[in-house]
TORPA-751177 format. One record per residue: x, y, z of N, C-alpha, C in turn; residue in one letter. Coordinates in steps of 0.1 Angstrom, whole numbers, plus 5000, padded with zeros to 4 digits. Example, Ala and Ser with C-alpha at 12.3 -4.5 7.8 and 13.67 -1.06 7.14 Angstrom:
# residues 2
513249435078512349555078513249675078A512849785071513749895071512950005079S
//
This chain:
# residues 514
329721092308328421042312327321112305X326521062300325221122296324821212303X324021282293323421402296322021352302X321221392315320021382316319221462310X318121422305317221472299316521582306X316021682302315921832308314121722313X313421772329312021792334311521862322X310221882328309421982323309622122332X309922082342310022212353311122312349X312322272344313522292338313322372328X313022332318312222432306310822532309X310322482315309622592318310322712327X311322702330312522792337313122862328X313522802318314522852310313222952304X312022872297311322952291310823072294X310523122312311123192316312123322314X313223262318314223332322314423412302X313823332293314223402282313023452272X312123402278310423512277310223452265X310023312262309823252252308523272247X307523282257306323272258305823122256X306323042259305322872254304522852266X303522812255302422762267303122602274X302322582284302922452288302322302277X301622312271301122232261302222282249X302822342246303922382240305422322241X305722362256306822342262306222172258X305522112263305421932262305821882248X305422022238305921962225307721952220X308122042229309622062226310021992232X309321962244310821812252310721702246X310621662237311321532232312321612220X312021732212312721772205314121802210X314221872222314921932228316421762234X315521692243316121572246317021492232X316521502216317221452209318221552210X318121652207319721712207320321702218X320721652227321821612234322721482233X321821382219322921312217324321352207X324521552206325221512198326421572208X325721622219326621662232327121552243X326321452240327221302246328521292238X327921242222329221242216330321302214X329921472214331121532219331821502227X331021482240332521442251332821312251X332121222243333121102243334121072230X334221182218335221202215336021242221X335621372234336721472238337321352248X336621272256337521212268338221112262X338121062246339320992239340521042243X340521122240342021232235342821302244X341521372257341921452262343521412269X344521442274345521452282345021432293X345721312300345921262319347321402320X346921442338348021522336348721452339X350621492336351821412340352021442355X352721332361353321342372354421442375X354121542385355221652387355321662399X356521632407356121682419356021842426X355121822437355221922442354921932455X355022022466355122092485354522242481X353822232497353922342500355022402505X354922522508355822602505356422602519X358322562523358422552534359122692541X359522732530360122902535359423012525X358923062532357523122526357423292529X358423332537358323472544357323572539X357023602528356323742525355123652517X354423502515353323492516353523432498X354723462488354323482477354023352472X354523252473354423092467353523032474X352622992463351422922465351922752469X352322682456353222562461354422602453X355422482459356522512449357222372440X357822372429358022242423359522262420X359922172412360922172403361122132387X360622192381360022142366361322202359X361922122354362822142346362722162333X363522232320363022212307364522172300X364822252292365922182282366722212290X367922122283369522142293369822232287X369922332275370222442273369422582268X369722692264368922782260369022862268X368422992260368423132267368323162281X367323082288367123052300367822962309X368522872305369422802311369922802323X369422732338370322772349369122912356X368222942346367023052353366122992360X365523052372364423042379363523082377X361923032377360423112373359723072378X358823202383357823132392356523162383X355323092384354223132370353423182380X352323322382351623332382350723202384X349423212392349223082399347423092390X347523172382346423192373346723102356X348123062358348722952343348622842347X348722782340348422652339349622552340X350322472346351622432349350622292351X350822152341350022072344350921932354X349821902362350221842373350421892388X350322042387350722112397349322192399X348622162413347622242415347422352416X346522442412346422562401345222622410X345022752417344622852422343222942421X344422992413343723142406343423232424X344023242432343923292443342423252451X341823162447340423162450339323082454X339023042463338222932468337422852456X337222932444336122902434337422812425X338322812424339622722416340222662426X339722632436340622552450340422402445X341822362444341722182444341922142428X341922262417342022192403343422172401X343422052392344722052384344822052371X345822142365345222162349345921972346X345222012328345921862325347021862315X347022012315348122072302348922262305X349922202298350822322302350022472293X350322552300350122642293351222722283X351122792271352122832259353322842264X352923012275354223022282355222932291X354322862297355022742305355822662294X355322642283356222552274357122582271X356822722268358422812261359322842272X358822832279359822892295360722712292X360122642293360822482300361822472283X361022512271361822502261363022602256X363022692267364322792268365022742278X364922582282365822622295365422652309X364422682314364222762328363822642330X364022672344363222582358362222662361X360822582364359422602368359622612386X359922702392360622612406358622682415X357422712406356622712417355422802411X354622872421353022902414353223002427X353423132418353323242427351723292433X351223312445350123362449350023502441X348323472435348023602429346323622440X346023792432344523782440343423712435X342423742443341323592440340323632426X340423522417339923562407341323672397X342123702403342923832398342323982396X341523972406340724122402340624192417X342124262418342224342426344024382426X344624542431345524592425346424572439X345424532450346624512461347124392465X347224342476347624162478347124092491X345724162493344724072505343924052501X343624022490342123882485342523812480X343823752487344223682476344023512488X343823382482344123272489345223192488X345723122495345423102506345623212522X346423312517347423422522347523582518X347523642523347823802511349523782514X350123842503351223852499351724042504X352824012510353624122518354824182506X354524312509356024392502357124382506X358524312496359724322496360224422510X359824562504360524652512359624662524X358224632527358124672540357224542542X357424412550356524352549354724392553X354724512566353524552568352524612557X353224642545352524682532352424552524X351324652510350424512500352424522489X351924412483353224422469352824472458X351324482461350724522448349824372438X348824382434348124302426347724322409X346924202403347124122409348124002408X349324052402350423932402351323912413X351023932426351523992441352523882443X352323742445353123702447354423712435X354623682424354823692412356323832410X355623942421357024052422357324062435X356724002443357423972459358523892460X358223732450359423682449360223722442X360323792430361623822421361923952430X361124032433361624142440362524122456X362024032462362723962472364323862469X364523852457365123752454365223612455X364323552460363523412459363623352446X363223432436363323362421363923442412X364423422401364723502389363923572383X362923502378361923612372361023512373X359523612362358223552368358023592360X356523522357355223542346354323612352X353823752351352423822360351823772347X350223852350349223902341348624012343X348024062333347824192335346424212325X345124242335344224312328343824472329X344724512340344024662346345324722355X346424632350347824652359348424562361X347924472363348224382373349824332371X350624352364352024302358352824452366X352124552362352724732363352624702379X351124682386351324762398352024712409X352124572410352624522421354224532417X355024552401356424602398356324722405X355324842403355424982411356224972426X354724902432354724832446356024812452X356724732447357424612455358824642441X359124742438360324752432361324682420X360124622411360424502399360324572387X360824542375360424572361359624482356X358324572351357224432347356924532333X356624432325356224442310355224422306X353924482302352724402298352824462283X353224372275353424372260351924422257X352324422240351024462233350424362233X348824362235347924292235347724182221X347924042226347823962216349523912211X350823992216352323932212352423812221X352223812232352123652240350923612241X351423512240349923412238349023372253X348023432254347323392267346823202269X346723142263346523012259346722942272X346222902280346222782293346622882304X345823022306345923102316344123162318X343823172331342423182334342323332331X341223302321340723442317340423552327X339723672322339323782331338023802318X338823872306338123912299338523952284X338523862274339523832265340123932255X339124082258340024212249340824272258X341224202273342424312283342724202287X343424072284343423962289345523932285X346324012292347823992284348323902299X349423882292350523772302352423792297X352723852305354323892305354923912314X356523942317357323902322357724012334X357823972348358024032361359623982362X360724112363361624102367362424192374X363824162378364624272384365224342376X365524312362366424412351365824432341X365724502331365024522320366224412309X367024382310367724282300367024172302X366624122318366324002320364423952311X364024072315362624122308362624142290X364024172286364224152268364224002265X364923982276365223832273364123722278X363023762282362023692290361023692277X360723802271359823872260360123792250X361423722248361623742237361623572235X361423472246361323342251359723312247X359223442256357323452254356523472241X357123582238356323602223355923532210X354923542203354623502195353523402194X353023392178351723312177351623162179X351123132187351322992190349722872182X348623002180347922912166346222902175X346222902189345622862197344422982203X345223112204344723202208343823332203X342823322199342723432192342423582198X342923592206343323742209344723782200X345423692197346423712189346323772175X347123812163346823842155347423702145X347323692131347523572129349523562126X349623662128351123672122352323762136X352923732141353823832144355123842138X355523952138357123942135357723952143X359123842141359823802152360923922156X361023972171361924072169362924012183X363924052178364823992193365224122204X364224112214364124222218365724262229X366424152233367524142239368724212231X369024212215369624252209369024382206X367924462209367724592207367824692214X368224602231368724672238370424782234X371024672225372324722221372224902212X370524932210370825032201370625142208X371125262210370925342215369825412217X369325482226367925532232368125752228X369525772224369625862223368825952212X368526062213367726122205365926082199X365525982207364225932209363626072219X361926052214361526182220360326112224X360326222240359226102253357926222253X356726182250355326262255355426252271X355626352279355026332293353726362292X352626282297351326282300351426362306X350626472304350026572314348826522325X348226462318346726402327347326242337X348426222331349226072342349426142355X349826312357350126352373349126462378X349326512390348626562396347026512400X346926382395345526312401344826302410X343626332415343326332432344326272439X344326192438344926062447346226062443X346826142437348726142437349226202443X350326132452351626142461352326262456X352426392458353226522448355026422449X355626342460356526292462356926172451X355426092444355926022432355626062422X355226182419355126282409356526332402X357226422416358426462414359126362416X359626252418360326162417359826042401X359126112394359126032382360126142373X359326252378359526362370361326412368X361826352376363326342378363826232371X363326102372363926012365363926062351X362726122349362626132334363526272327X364526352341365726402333366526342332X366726242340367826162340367826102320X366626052317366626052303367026122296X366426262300366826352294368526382290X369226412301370526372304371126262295X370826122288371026042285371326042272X370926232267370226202252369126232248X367726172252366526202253365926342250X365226342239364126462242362626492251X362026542257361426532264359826672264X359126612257357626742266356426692268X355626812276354726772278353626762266X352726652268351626612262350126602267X349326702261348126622268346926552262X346426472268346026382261344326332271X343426472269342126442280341826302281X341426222267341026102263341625982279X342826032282343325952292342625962304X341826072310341026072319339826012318X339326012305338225902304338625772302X339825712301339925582298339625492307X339525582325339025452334337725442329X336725542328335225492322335325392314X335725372303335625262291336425142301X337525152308338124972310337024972321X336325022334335624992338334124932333X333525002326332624932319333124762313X334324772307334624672300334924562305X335724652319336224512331335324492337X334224552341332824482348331924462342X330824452333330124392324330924282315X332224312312332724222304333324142313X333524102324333824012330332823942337X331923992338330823982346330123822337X330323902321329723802313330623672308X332023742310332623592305332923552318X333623572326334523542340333923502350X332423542353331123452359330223392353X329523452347328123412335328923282327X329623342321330323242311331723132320X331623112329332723042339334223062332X334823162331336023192331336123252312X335523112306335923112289335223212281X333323152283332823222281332723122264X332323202252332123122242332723242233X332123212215332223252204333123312196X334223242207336123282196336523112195X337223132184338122972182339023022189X339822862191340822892201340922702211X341922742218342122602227341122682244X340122552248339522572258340222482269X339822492281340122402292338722342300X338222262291337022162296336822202312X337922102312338022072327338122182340X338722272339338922392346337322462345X336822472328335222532332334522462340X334522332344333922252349333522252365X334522262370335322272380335022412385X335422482378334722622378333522682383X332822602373331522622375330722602381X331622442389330822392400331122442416X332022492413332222532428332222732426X332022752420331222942416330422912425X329322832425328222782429328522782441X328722682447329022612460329922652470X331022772464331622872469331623032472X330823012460330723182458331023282469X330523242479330323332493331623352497X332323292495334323312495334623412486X333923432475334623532467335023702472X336123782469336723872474335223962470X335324072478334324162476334624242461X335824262456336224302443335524232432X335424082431334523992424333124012424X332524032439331524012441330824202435X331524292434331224422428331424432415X332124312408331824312391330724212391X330424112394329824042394328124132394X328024242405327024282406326524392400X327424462399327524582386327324532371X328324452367328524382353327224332352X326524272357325324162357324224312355X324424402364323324502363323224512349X324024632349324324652337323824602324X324224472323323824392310322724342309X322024362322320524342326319924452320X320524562324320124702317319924752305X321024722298320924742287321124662277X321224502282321724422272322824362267X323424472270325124432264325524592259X324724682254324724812249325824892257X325824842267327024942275328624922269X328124772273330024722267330224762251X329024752244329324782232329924942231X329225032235329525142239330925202240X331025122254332725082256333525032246X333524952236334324882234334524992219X333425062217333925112209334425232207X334125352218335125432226336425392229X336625262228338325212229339025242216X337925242206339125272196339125422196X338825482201338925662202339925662215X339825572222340825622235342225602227X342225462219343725402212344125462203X342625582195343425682184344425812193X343725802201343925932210345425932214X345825782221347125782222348125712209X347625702200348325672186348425812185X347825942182348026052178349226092186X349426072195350526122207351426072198X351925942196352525862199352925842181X352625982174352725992161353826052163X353726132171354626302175355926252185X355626092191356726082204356825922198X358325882201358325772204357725682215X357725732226357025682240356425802246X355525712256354625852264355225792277X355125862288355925862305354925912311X354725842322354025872333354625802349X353625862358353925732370352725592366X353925522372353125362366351425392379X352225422391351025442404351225612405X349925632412350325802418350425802437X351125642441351625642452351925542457X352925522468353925392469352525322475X353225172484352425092485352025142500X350125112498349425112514349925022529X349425042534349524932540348424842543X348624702544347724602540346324612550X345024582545343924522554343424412551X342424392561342224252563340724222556X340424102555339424062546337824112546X337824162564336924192568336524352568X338024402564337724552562336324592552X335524702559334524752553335224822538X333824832526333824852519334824992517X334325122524335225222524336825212523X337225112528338625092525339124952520X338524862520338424762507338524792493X337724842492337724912474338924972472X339325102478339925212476341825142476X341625062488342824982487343524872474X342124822475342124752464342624762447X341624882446341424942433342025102430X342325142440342625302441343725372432X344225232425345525292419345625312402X345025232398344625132392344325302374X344425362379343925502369345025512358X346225522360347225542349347625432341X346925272346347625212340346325092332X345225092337344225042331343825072315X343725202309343625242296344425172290X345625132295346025082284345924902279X345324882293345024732286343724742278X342924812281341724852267342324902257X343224962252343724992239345224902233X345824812244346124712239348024802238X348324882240349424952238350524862249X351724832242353024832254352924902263X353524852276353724952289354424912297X355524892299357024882312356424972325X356924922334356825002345358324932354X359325082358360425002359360425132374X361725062382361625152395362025272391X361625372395361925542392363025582405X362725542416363425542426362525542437X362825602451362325572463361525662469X360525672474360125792483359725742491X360125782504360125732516360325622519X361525582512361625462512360925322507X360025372499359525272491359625322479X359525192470359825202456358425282447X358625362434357825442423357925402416X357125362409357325372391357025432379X358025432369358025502361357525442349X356425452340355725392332356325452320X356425362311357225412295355825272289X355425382278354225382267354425352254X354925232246354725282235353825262222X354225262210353425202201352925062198X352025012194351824872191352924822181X353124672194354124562185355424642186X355624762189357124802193357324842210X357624712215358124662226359224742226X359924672219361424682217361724842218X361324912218361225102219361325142236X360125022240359725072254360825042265X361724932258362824832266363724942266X363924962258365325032249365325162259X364125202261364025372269364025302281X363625212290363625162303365325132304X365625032296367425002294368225142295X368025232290368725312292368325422308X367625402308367225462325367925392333X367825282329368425192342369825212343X370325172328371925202326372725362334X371425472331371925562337371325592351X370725502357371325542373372025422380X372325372373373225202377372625092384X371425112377370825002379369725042394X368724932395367424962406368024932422X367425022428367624932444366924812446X367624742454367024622462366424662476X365824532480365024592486366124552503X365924582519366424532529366724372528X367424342539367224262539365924182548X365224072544364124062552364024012562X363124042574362923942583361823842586X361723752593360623662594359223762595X357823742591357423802589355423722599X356423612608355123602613354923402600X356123352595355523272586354823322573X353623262568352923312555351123352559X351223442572350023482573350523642574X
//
């Protein structure tokens, strides 16, 4: 439909808001100038609505056994009769795009969209074989580390339902951690793949930034913006990686080339005589559990024992790296993920019209639904950039490459760096209404060991370390860019040597999916 022609009231707004200074005998001169250029934004979209894709017919239910909250809907999308995945279950993260199947993003402000196209991963998953069996519940918007801002439901821990599973891919490691599904697709800007694996007892992978292709998954913020594979074994996660990866032509967070590595077959090489940096600044953190400290700090003789060399490393740069991803996650989301409705502008690449649209209109008309986590980048990020323009994120972004040299220098001297993925098992859950004092902290509280590295873009596993107090730890393995296959190989062999991860009880009804 045509574009209406801007009032005069309109422009005198904008002229405004951007200190144009026109007189209003001015502004009268540019509205007819202004009005001709929008016939070349008709024509745009009546090229684009030639072309665009109807979505296909897929069916889909809500969710009729639902116990720990994780399944948003559930489908049955099948892909090839054969392939690596063959006979596998997956659930996507409810922030991808699965077209036909109504799509989330945990959030009142994405309630009711349906994409019109699959997203990369979704393609390669159905062209390996897997069944799509559903849209795991994540948090709202994805910007939060526990699993109660999320809609339509918060999502419950495996091991204790009265605790979070961790965010924001919550649903995503409650079901593979539960046994519901085989594996899962998280995302990960600030953890979100690591913390809810910590949580809820899964191996999750957030590759190097740019080896999967983010392409038909709702942004956050397109320099911490990854998507990889939540599972129960680290084989199952070589083999998930290895389905996911690669340039699909669409994305430019990507780089233009990868090389192909089969990260399933590199499990076969031995981990023996590789040498691990222990972060010194990953433990003893205010806020760390001494219980998941010494309980990483054990797994990692167990490495030791395996072969492994092992010392400590310190690496200050790692205590400033929440400054830089904060800066970067809240001014820079602030400007693409609200200001800019999810996409934002000025990279090539494949966009989703429809979803900005959609977006945009109910940001608006919803907003007041949004999680307090959103609504504190929203208000900071906006400050901020009010403040200085953009100068902060620049700032930021360019102290990332001193945080990235900082752990390249490590990581000159070590094949992988170790830490705890969290510096404590999972909270227990609160409610929407909880005041800010424990909102935040719940939310965001964990979030320190594992954020730096989606600003510098490095590999990072987080696989179970073992128990304390009967809930599950994680043990975070670091390594170089584009060598995944290092990070597997040292998680594979952890695992191999203690015979593999616990599962979790068995569960009980949990009250339904509230």
């Amino acid at each position: 439909m045509a574009l209406p022609p801007p009032d005069p009231a309109r422009l005198a707004a904008i002229n405004s808001q951007h200190a144009f200074g026109l007189s209003e005998a001015e502004l009268a001169e540019f509205l007819p100038a202004v009005t001709a250029t929008l016939s070349a934004s008709d024509r745009v979209e009546e090229l684009y609505r030639a072309s665009a894709p109807e979505p296909p017919e897929r069916a889909w239910s809500e969710p009729a056994d639902n116990p720990l909250g994780g399944w948003y809907v559930t489908t049955s999308v099948t892909g090839a009769a054969d392939g690596p995945l063959a006979g596998r279950t997956v659930a996507l993260k409810d922030n991808i795009s699965l077209a036909g199947v109504p799509m989330t993003n945990g959030s009142a402000t994405v309630e009711g969209f349906v994409p019109r196209r699959d997203a990369t991963v979704a393609t390669r998953l159905l062209a390996a074989g897997a069944t799509i069996t559903g849209k795991a519940v994540c948090e709202d918007l994805c910007f939060s580390g526990a699993s109660f801002t999320s809609r339509p439901w918060p999502v419950r821990n495996p091991w204790d339902p009265s605790r979070v599973s961790g965010g924001s891919s919550s649903g995503s490691a409650a079901l593979v951690g539960s046994g519901a599904v085989d594996l899962a697709v998280g995302g990960d800007q600030g953890g979100s793949i690591r913390i809810p694996s910590a949580f809820s007892g899964t191996v999750g992978h957030k590759p190097t930034h740019g080896l999967v292709p983010y392409t038909g998954a709702f942004p956050i913020e397109a320099t911490i913006d990854h998507l990889g594979p939540i599972t129960r074994t680290v084989t199952d996660a070589a083999l998930m990686l290895g389905v996911l990866a690669g340039v699909d032509g669409l994305d430019a967070r990507q780089p233009t080339s990868v090389e192909p590595v089969d990260y399933l077959a590199a499990l076969d090489t031995s981990a023996a005589g590789l040498r691990i940096g222990i972060v010194t600044e990953g433990f003893g953190r205010p806020e760390s559990d001494p219980g998941v400290d010494d309980t990483v700090r054990t797994a990692i003789g167990t490495l030791c024992e395996a072969g492994l060399t092992a010392e400590e490393v310190s690496i200050p740069w790692h205590l400033d790296g929440m400054a830089v991803w904060n800066v970067i996650a809240t001014e820079g989301a602030a400007y693409q993920m609200i200001t800019g409705n999810a996409y934002g502008m000025n990279y090539p690449g494949l966009y989703d019209p429809e979803l900005i649209a959609h977006y945009a209109r109910q940001r608006i008309e919803r907003g007041a639904e949004l999680s307090k986590t959103v609504k504190l980048v929203g208000l900071s990020g906006t400050y901020t950039f009010g403040h200085g323009g953009g100068s902060y994120y620049a700032m930021a972004r360019n102290l990332a490459l001193d945080l990235r040299a900082a752990y390249d220098d490590a990581l000159s001297s070590y094949d992988v760096l170790v830490m705890p993925t969290l510096p404590y098992t999972a909270p227990e859950l609160v409610g929407l209404d909880a005041g800010l004092d424990s909102y935040l902290p719940t939310a965001l509280g964990m979030i320190g060991n594992c954020a730096p590295f989606d600003v510098t873009g490095h590999p990072a596993a987080s696989v179970p370390a073992g128990l304390v107090n009967g809930l599950p730890a994680g043990l975070m393995i670091v390594g170089r860019h584009f060598d995944d296959a290092t990070v597997l190989r040292v998680a594979h062999t952890f695992e191999q040597a203690v015979g593999g991860f616990p599962t979790p009880p068995a569960l009980t009804t949990v009250g339904g999916q509230q």
